[in-house]
NUNU-209140 format. One record per residue (C-alpha): x negated, z negated, y; residue in three letters. Coordinates in steps of 0.001 Angstrom, whole numbers, padded with zeros to 6 digits, always signed. Layout:
BEGIN
XZYALA...
This chain:
BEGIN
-179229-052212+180075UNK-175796-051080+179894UNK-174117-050480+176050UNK-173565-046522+176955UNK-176899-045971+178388UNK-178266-047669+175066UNK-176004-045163+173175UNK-177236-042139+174501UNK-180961-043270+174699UNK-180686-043324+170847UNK-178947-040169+170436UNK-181868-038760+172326UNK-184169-040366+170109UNK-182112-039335+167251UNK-182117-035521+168279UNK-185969-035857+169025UNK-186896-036811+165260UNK-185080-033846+163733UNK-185779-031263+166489UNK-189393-031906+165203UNK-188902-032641+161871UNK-187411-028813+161947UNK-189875-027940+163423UNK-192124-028475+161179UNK-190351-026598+158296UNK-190409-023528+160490UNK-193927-023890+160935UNK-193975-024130+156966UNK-191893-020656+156960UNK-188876-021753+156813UNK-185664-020177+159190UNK-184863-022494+162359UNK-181371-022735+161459UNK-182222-023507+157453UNK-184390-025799+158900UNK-182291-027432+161360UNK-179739-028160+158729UNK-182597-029597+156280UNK-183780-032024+159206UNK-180192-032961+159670UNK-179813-034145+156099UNK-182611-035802+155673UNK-182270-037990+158653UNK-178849-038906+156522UNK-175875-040492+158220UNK-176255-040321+161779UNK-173229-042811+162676UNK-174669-045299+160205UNK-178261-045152+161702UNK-176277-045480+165532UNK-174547-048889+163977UNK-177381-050533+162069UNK-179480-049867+165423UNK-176972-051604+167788UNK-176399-054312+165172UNK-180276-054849+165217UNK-180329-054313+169370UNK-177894-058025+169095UNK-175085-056640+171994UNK-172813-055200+169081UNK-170789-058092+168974UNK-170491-058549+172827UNK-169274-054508+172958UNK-166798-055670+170193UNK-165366-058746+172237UNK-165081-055916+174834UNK-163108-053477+173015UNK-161175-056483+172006UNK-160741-057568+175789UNK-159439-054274+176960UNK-157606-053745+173738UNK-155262-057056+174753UNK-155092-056038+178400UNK-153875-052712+177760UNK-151664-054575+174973UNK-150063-056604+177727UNK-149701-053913+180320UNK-147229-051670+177553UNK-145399-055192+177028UNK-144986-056947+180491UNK-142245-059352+179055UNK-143880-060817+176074UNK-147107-061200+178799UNK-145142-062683+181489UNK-143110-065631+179504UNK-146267-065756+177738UNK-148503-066831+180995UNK-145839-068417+182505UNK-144764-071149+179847UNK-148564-071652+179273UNK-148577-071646+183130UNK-145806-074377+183207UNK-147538-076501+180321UNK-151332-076692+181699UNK-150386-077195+185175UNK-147563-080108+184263UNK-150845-081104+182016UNK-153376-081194+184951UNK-151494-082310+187959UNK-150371-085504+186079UNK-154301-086040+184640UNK-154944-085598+188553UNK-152853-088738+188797UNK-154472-090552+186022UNK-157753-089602+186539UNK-157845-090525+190202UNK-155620-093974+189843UNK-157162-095074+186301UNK-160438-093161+185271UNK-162229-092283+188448UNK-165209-094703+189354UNK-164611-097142+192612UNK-166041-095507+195859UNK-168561-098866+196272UNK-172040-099359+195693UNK-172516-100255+191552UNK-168704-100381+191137UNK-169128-101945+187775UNK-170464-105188+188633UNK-167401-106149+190649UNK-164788-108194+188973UNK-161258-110112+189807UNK-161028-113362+189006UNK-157966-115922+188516UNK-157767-119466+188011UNK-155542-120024+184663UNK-153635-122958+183320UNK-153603-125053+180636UNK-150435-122937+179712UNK-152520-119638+179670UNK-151017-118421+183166UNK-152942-116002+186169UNK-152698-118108+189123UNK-154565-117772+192571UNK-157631-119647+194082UNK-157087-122872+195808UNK-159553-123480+198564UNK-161570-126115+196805UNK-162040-124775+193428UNK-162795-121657+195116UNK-165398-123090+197394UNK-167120-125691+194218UNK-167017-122367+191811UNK-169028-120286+194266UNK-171581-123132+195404UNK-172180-124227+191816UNK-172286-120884+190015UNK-176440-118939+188932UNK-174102-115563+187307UNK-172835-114059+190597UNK-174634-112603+193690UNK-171517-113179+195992UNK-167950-114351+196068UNK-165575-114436+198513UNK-161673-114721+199346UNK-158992-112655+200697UNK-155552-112770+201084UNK-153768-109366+202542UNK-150180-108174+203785UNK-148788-106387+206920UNK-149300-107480+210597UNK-147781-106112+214195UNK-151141-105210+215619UNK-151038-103916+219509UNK-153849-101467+221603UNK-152883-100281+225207UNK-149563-102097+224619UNK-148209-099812+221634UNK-147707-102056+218689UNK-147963-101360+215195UNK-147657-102491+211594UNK-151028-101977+209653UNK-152529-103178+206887UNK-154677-106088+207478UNK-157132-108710+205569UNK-158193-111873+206215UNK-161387-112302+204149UNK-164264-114949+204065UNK-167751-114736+204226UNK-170140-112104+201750UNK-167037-110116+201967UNK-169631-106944+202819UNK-172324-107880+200937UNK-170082-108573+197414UNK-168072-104953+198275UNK-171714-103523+199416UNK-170588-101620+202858UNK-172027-102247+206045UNK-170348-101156+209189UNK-171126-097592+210592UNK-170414-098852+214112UNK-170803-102088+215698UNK-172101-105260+213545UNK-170260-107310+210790UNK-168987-111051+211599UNK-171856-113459+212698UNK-172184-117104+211245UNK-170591-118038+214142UNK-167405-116066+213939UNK-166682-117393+210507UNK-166222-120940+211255UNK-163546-123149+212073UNK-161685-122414+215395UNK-163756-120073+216280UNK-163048-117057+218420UNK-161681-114303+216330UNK-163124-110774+215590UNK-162033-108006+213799UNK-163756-105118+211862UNK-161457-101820+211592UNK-161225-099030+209352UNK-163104-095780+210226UNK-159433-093659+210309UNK-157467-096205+212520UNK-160872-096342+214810UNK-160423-092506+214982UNK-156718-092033+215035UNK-155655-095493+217548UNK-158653-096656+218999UNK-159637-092976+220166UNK-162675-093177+218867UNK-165006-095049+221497UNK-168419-096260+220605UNK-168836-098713+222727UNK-167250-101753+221271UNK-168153-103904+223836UNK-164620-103852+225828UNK-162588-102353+223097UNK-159759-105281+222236UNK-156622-105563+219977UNK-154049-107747+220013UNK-153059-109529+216175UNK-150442-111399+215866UNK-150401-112035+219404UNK-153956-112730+220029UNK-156984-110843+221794UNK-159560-109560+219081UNK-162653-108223+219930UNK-163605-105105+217566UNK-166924-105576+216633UNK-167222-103489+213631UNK-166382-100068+212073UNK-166254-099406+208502UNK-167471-095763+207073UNK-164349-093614+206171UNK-162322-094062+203222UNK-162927-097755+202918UNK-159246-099590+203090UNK-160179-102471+200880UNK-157589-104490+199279UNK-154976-101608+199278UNK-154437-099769+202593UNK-156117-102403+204689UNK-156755-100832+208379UNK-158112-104220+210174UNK-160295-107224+208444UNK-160140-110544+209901UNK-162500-113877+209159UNK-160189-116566+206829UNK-162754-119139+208293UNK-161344-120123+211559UNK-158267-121591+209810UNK-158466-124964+208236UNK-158746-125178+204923UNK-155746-126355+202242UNK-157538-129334+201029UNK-154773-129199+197677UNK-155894-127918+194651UNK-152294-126899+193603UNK-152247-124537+196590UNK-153112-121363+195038UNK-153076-119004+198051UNK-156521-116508+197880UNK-157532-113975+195428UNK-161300-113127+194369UNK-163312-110831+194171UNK-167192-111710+192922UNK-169998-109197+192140UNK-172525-110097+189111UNK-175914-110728+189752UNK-178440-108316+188209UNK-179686-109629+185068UNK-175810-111026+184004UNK-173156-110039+182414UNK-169197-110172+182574UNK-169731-112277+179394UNK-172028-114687+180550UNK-169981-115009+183911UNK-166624-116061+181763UNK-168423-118213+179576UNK-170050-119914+182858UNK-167085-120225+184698UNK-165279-121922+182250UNK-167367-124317+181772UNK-167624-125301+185616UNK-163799-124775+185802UNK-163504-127762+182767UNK-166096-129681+185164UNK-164381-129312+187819UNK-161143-130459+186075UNK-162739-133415+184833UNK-163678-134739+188145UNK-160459-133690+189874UNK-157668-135102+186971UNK-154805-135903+189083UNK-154741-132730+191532UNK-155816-129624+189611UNK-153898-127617+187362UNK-157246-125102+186669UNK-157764-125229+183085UNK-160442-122427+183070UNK-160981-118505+184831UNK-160272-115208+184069UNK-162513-112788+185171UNK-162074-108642+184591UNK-163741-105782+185858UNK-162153-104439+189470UNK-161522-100910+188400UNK-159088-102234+185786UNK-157600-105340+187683UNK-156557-102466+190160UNK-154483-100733+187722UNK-153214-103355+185115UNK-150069-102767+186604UNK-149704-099165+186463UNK-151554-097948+183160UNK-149041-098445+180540UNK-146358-095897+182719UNK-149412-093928+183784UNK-150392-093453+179972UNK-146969-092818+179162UNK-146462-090396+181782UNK-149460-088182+180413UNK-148539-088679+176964UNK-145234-087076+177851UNK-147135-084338+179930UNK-149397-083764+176728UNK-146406-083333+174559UNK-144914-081117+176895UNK-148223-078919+176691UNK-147891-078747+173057UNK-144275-077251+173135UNK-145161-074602+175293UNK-148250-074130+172851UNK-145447-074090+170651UNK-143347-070986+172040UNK-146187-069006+172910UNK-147319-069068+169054UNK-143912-068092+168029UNK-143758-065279+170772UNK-147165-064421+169311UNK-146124-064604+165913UNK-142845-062614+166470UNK-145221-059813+167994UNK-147681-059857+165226UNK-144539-058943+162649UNK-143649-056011+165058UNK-147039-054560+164367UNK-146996-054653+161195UNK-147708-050578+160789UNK-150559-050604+163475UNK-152367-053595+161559UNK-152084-051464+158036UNK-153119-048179+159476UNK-156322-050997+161191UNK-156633-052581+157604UNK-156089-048713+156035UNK-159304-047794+158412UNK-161320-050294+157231UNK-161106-053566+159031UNK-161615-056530+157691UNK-159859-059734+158011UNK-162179-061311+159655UNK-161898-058024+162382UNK-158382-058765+162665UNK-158652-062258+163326UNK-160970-061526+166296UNK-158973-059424+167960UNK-155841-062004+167486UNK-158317-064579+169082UNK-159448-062196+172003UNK-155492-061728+172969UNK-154876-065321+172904UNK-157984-065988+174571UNK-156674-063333+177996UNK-153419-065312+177664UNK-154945-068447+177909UNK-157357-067225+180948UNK-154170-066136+182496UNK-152134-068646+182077UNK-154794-071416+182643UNK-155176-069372+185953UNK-152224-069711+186731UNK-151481-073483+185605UNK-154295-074228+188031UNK-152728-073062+190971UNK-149198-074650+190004UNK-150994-078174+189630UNK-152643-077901+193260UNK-149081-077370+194482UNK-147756-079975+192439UNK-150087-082996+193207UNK-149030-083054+196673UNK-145152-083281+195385UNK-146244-085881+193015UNK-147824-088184+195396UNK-144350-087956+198312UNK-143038-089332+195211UNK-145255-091853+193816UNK-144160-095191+194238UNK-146037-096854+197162UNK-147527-099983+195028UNK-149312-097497+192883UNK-153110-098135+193848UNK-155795-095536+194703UNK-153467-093229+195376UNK-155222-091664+198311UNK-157842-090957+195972UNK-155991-088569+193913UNK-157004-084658+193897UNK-157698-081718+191684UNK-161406-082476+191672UNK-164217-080788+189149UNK-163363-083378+186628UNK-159697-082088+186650UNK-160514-078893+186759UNK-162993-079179+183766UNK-159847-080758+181884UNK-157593-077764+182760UNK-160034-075424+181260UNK-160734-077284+178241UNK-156815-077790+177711UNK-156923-073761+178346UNK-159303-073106+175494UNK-158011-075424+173630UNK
């Protein structure tokens, strides 16, 4: 029920109890208007009664926050200046705030698009002197056949190649990747098949799985696979696979080739894959370092002369993607946060400078009766419309700005296609609005 209609039904009720409490003294012998008056008086203070009944209804205090509301709206409407730098520094500081958290949400925070993302890890062979090196093809292939803490492994190395359909050639982003390449990233192809035993073998012929985008955009589409060819690096690959959309693993990868038809670099020096294993249920990224070093300083031990492995390093995927790019990310929303808390800044002064310009209206409020406490609230409820409007408004400024932000992003920045003002970010910017 709406506040007024509450209103009037107790003024109703009100009027009811004296009409027939005067009534009563007429029928007594008293005069209607002697007793109208009587009834009056003893019912006492009317406006106190109407108070103490909406304070004990319980929507008092929303009616206040309403009166409050409207109060700071008409407030800002007779000063449009003080409103408008108001909302738009505010404006300038949550969007800044919220496009950059877009960044650093989507790059750093936001979980990897596989199945159980957290039991993927990079690894690295490391030497004795402490340094991140690459897998060599033996230590690589004894690690995964002697290892009980992972459910897969396998080996990839990526970069650009020319790639050619219907005789227009271009330069994609491919993969050449061994087997349990699927099963450790936990994908299976939406169209066509994966590679069979017998295309990942030596000299074998090749295959090639594609992305779900580059399908669409080059391939036009088709599927039937069965005649659909590209030419890599000069040689006819059947497509036999395509991947669901949005999967470009490692970093923009558009076509995925089998490693296994090359020979193998029997040198343990040549450090020329990186890794990518996914923990077996039951283990843990502890118990998988603590393994692997062990069967590295086996391995070492039987292979003296030709081995420079001293032990692995193993760390979860999301971060090995971004190790690179978190200290300026972090940075970067450090200076956005400080830039928030200028503007936070300003906008209290403004506030402030407007406060000491009432100063009459707040001792004719204080004069009337309010409290402190009532003067506080309504300080709050005009901060809390600026802050709706300029949230509002920082919202819209950081869907304009992530696009800008991302033309300029450096390339190697990871994930980046992955970046949006999703309901995380959006949760932020309202937060950092109340706040």
């Amino acid at each position: 029920m709406k506040p007024d209609r509450r209103d009037e039904e107790l003024r109703q009720e009100l009027e009811s109890h004296v009409r027939m409490a005067a009534e009563d003294r007429v029928e007594r012998g008293e005069q209607p208007m002697e007793a109208y008056s009587a009834a009056k008086r003893e019912l006492g203070n009317e406006g106190l009664i109407r108070e103490v009944s909406r304070e004990m209804n319980g929507w008092r205090s929303l009616e206040r926050l309403r009166q409050d509301l409207r109060f700071a709206l008409r407030l800002m409407q007779r000063n449009p200046v003080f409103a408008t730098v108001s909302i738009l520094t505010l404006a300038l500081g949550i969007g800044s705030t919220t496009a950059i958290f877009s960044v650093v949400y989507g790059v750093l925070l936001r979980p990897l698009p596989y199945s159980n993302p957290e039991k993927l890890v990079r690894l690295w062979e490391v030497s004795s002197k402490g340094n991140r090196m690459a897998f060599s093809d033996p230590n690589f292939d004894d690690l995964r056949s002697q290892n009980k803490s992972f459910a897969g492994m396998f080996k990839f190395a990526s970069g650009i190649d020319s790639v050619s359909f219907n005789n227009e050639a271009q330069r994609i982003g491919s993969a050449y990747v061994s087997r349990d390449f699927l099963e450790v990233m936990g994908v299976r192809p939406v169209i066509g098949r994966g590679f069979t035993a017998e295309e990942q073998q030596l000299n074998a012929s090749s295959a090639a799985l594609v992305s779900y985008s580059y399908w669409q955009q080059t391939l036009g589409g088709r599927n039937d696979l069965s005649s659909l060819f590209v030419k890599v690096s000069n040689h006819s690959t059947p497509v036999v696979g395509v991947l669901p959309p949005g999967f470009h693993f490692p970093d923009d990868t558009q076509i995925w080739i089998p490693n296994e038809t090359s020979p193998e670099t029997p040198s343990r020096t040549a450090h020329n894959w990186k890794v990518i294993g996914r923990i077996r249920d039951g283990s843990s990224l502890q118990q998988a370092g603590a393994e692997f070093t062990t069967l590295a300083g086996r391995i070492k031990t039987a292979n003296p002369q030709d081995n420079d492995m001293a032990s692995v390093q193993m760390e979860p995927l999301r971060q090995a993607l971004t190790s690179d790019v978190r200290p300026a990310l972090l940075l970067l929303m450090a200076v956005a946060a400080l830039l928030l808390l200028v503007a936070c800044a300003n906008v209290t002064n403004l506030m402030l400078a407007q406060a000491a310009a009432r100063s009459n209206e707040l001792a004719v409020r204080t004069a009337l009766g309010a409290s402190r406490l009532r003067l506080i609230r309504q300080f709050l409820s005009e901060s809390l419309v600026l802050c709706i409007a300029g949230g509002s408004a920082g919202i819209c400024l950081a869907y304009s700005a992530v696009p800008v932000l991302l033309r300029m992003a450096p390339r190697n920045i990871p994930r980046l296609a992955e970046v949006s003002v999703t309901w995380p970010v959006l949760v932020f910017a309202i937060l950092v609005s109340i706040l």
